[in-house]
N, C-alpha and C positions, 0 to 999 in steps of 0.2 A: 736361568730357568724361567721358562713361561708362566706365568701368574694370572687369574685373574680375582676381583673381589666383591664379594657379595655381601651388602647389609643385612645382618640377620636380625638385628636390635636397634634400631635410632638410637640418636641420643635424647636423653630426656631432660638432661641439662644444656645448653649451649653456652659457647665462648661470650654472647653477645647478651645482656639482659635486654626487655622490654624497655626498659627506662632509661638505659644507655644507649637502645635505638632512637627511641622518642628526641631523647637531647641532642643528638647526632644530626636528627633532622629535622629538629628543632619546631617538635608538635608538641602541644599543651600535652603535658600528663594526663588533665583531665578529658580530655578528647579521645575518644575509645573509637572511634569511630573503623578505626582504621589501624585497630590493636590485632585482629586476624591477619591482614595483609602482612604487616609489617613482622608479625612472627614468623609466616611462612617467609619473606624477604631476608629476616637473620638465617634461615636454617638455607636457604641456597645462597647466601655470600659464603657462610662457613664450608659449604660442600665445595662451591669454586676454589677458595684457600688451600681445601685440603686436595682438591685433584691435582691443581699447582704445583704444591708443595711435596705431594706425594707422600703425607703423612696425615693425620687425624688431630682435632684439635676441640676435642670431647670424647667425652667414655661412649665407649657401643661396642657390640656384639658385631665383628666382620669375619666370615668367612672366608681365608684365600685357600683358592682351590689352584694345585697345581697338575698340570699336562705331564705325564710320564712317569715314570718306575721315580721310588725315593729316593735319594743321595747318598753315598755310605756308611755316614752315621750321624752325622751334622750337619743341620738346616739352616742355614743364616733367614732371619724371617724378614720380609723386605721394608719392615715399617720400623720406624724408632719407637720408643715412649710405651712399646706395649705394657699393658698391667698384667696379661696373666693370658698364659695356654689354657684354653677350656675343655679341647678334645681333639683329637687326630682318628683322621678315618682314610680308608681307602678303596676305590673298587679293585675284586681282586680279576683276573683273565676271566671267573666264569660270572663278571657283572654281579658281584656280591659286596654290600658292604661290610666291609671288615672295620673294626675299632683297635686302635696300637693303644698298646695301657703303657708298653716300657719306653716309657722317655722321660725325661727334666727339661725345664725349659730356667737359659740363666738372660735376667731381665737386662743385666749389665750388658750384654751383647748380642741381644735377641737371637738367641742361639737354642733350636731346639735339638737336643741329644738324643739318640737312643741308649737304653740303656740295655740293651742287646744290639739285634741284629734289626733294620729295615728290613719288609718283608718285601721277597722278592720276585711276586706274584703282582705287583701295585701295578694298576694301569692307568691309575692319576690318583690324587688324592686329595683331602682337604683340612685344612688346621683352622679351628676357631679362637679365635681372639680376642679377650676384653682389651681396647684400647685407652691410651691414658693422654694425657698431654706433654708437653713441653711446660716445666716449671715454669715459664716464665716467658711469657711470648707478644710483649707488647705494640709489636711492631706487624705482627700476624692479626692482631687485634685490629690495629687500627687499618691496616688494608679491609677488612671483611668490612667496616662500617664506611669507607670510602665504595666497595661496591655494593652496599647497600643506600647508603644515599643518591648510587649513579639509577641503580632498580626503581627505587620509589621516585624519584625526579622524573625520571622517563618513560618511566612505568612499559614498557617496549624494548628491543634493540631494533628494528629497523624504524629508523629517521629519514624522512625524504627529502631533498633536496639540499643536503651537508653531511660531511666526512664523521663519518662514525669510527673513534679510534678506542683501543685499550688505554685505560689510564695507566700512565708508567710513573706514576706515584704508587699504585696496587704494587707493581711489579716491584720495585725499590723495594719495598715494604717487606712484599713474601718471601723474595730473592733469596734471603740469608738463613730463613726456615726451611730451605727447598732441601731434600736428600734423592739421592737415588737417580741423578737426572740423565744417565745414562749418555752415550758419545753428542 
């Protein structure tokens, strides 16, 4: 089923602290200079990680909006780790949005149920999402701070005159957190 997804809520925490940037790239604590940059630098290696990986690896509010009538009665939802269904809506044929109240959602199999019938009028629909992490993802971790040190060192991606490659240390790294990767 077609998917796509919309951040409704940033994260307000990230996988990366300021301090664990800092040391990473080995700036004085005390040197703030370049405490903006390098925050906005954690929150796109975390975003790289997660488009990767095709999963989330902090809490936020995502929207996945799906193309087409609903499923029969079970939604497999395409991200691991979610923490919680927040709301299901749909437009119906006359472009109205509709709100579904009858469903559960079981966190063990990101499975959302109805607990009737899908309605059969949906001409796409959209389910919001608190996302949660991976217990334990150290290996997620340290890929983000590997392209977060390649951002701030190069502060760029085009380089003139030599080969600009992907770090296949990142990729090692995310490889075993990736789901969903499709053929």
């Amino acid at each position: 089923m077609n998917y796509k997804t919309i951040t409704i809520t940033a994260p307000t925490v990230e996988p990366i602290t300021l301090a664990e940037a800092k040391d990473q790239l080995r700036v004085e604590q005390a040197m703030t200079v370049d405490d903006d940059y390098i925050t906005a630098l954690i929150s796109v290696a975390r975003d790289r990680a997660e488009n990767y990986c095709n999963r989330y690896f902090s809490a936020q509010k995502v929207g996945i909006v799906y193309m087409g009538a609903f499923p029969a009665s079970v939604l497999t939802l395409p991200f691991p780790d979610l923490a919680s269904v927040d709301a299901v809506t749909y437009t119906d044929t006359n472009n109205q949005t509709q709100t579904l109240s009858g469903f559960t959602f079981n966190s063990d199999t990101q499975q959302l149920v109805a607990t009737g019938a899908f309605p059969t009028d949906a001409v796409n629909f959209k389910v919001v999402v608190t996302t949660g992490a991976p217990a334990d993802f150290p290996g997620a971790k340290l890929a983000m701070q590997m392209i977060l040190t390649d951002l701030y060192e190069l502060r760029t991606e085009s380089v003139l005159g030599v080969s600009v490659a992907v770090n296949p240390a990142v990729d090692l790294h995310l490889h075993q957190y990736r789901v969903n990767e499709g053929i």
